[in-house]
Backbone as CSV, one residue per row, in Angstrom:
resi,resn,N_x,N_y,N_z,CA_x,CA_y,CA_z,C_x,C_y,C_z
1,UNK,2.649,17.102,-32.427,3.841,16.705,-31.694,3.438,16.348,-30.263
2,UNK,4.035,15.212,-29.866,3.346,14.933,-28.455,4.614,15.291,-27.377
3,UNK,3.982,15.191,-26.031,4.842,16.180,-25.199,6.260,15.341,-25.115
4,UNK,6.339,14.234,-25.226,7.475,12.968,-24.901,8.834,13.536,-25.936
5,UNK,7.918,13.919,-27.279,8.961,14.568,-27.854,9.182,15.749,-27.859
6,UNK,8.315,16.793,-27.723,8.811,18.167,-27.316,9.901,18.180,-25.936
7,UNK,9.831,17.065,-24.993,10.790,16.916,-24.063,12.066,16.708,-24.545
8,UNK,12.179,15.645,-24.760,13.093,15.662,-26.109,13.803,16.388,-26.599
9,UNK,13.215,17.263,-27.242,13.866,18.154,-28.339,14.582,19.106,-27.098
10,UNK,13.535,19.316,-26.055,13.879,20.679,-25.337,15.294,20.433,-24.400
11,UNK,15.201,19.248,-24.048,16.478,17.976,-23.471,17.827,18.289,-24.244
12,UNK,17.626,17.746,-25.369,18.608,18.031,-26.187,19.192,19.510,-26.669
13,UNK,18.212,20.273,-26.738,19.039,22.024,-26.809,19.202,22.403,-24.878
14,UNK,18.990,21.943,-24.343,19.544,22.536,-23.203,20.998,21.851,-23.157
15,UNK,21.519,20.652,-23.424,22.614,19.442,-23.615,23.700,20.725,-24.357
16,UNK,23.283,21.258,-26.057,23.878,21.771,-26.487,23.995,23.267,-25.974
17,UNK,23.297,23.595,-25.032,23.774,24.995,-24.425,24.359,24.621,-23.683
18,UNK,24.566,23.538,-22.773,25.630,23.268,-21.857,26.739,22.746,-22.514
19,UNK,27.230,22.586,-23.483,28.206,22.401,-24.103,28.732,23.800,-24.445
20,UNK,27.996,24.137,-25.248,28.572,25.747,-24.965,29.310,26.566,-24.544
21,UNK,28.364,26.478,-23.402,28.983,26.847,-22.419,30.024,26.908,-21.577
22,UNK,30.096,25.118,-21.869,31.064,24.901,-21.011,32.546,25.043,-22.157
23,UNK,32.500,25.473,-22.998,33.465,25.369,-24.015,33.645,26.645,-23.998
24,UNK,32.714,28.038,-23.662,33.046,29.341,-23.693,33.479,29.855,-22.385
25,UNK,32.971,29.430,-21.392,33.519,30.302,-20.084,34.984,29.618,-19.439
26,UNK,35.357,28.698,-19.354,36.890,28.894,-18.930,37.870,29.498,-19.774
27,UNK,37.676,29.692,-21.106,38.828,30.405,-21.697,37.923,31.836,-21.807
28,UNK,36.618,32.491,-21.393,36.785,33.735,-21.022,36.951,34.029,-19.624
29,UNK,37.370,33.245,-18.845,37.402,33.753,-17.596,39.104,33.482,-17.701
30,UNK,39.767,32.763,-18.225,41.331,33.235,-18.050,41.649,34.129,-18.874
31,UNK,40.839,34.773,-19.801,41.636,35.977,-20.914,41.115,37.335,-19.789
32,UNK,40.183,36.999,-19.085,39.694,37.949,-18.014,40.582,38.523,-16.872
33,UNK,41.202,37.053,-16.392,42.236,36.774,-15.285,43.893,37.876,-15.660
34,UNK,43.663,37.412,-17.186,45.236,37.677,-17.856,44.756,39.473,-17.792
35,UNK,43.648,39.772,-18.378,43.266,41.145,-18.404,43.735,41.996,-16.811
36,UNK,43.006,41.663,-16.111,43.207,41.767,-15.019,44.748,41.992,-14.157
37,UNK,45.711,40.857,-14.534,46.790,40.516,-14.702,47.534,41.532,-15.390
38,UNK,47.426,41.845,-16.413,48.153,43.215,-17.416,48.166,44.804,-16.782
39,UNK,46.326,44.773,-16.348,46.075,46.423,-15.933,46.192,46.559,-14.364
40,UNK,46.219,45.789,-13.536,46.232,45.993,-12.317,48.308,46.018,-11.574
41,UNK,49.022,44.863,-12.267,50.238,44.305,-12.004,51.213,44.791,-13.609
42,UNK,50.550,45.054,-14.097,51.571,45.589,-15.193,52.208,44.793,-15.569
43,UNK,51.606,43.395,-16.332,52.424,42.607,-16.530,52.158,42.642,-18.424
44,UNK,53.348,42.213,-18.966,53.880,42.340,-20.276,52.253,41.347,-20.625
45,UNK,51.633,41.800,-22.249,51.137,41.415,-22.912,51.088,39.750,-22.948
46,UNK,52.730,39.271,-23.079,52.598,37.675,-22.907,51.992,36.828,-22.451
47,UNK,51.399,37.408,-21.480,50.222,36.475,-20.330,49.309,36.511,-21.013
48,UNK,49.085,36.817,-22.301,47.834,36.041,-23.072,47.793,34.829,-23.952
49,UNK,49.283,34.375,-23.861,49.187,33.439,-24.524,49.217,32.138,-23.364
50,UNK,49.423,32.120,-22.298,49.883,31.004,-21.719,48.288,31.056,-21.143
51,UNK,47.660,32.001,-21.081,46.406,32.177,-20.346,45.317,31.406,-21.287
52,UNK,45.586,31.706,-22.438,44.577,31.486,-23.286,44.731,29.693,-23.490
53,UNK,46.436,29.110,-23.569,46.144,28.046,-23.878,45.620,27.158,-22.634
54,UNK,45.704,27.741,-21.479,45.402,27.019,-20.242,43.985,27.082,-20.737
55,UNK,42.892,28.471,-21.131,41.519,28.214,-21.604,40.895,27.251,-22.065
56,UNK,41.831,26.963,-23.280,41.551,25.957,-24.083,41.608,24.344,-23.286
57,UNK,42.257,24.313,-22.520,42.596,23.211,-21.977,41.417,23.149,-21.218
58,UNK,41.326,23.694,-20.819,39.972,24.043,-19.292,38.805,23.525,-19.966
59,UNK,38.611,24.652,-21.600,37.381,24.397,-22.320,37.418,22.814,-22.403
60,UNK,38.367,22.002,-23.218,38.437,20.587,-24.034,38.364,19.670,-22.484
61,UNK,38.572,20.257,-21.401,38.205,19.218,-20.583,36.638,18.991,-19.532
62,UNK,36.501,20.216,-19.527,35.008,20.454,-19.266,34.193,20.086,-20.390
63,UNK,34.725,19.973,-21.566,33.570,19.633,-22.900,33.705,18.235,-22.819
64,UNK,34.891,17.646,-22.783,34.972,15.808,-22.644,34.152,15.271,-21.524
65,UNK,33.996,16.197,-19.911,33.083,15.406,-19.205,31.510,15.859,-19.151
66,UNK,31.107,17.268,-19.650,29.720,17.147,-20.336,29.356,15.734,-21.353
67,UNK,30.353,15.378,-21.991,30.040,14.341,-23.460,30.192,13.227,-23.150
68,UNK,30.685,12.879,-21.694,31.408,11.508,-20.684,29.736,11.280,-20.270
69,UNK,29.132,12.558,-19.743,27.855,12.407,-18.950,26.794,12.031,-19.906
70,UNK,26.428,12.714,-20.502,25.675,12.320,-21.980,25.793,11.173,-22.109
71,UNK,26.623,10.369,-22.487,26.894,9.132,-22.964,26.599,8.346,-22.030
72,UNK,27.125,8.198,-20.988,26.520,7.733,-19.275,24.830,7.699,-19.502
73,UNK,24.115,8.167,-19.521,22.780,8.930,-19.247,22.178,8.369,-20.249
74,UNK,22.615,7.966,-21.754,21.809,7.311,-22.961,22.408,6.009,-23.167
75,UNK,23.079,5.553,-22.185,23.593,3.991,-22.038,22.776,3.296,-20.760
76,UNK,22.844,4.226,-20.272,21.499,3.888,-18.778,20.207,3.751,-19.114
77,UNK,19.872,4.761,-20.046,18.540,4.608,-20.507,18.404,3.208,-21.853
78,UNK,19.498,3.239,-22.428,18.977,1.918,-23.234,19.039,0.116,-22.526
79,UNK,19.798,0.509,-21.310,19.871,-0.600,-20.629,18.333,-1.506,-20.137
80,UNK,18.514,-2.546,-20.354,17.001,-3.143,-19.983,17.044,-3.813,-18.535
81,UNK,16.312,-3.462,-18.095,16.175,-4.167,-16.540,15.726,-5.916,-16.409
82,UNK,16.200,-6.167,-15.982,15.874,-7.810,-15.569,14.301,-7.823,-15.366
83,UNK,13.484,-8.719,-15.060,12.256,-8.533,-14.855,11.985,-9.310,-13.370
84,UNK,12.963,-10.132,-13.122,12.806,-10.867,-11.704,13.490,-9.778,-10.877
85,UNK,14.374,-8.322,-11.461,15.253,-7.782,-10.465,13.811,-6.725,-9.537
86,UNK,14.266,-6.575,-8.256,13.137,-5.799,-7.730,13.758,-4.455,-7.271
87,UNK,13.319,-3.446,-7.243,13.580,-2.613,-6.953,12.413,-1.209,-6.681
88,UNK,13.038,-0.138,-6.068,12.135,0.453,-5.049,10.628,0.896,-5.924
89,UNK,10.350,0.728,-6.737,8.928,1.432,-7.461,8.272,0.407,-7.734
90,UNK,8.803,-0.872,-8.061,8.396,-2.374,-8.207,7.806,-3.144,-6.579
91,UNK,6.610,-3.089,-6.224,6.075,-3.769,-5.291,5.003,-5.049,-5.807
92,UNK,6.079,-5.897,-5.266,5.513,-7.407,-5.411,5.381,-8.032,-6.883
């Protein structure tokens, strides 16, 4: 295996841990908030549902612009450069 593709591969599972991620921590940080919310303010159980769907919302929109960027990033890279265009690494 040569290193171009072990980059690669390693590229791509870091991509899917940031997806992850970003799909797990806003809806545990509002079931956290709501927790918080219940034992400190004594507020009725209900605040887990409005909490949780705000999560979800949080998650599906942080996951759409991880997958916005991705897509950005492998449309850039298949793009071909002009050969008359000059630019800063291109001298003369």
């Amino acid at each position: 295996m040569q290193f171009k593709d072990l980059s690669k591969l390693l590229s791509q599972f870091a991509m899917v841990g940031q997806l992850g991620l970003s799909l797990l921590m806003p809806l545990l940080l509002c079931l956290f908030a709501c927790y918080l919310l219940c034992t400190k303010l004594s507020v009725g159980a209900w605040v887990y549902i409005p909490g949780f769907i705000l999560g979800l919302g949080g998650s599906m929109t942080t996951a759409y612009k991880v997958y916005l960027s991705v897509i950005r990033r492998e449309e850039k890279k298949k793009r071909v450069r002009d050969p008359k265009e000059v630019y800063f690494n291109k001298h003369m």
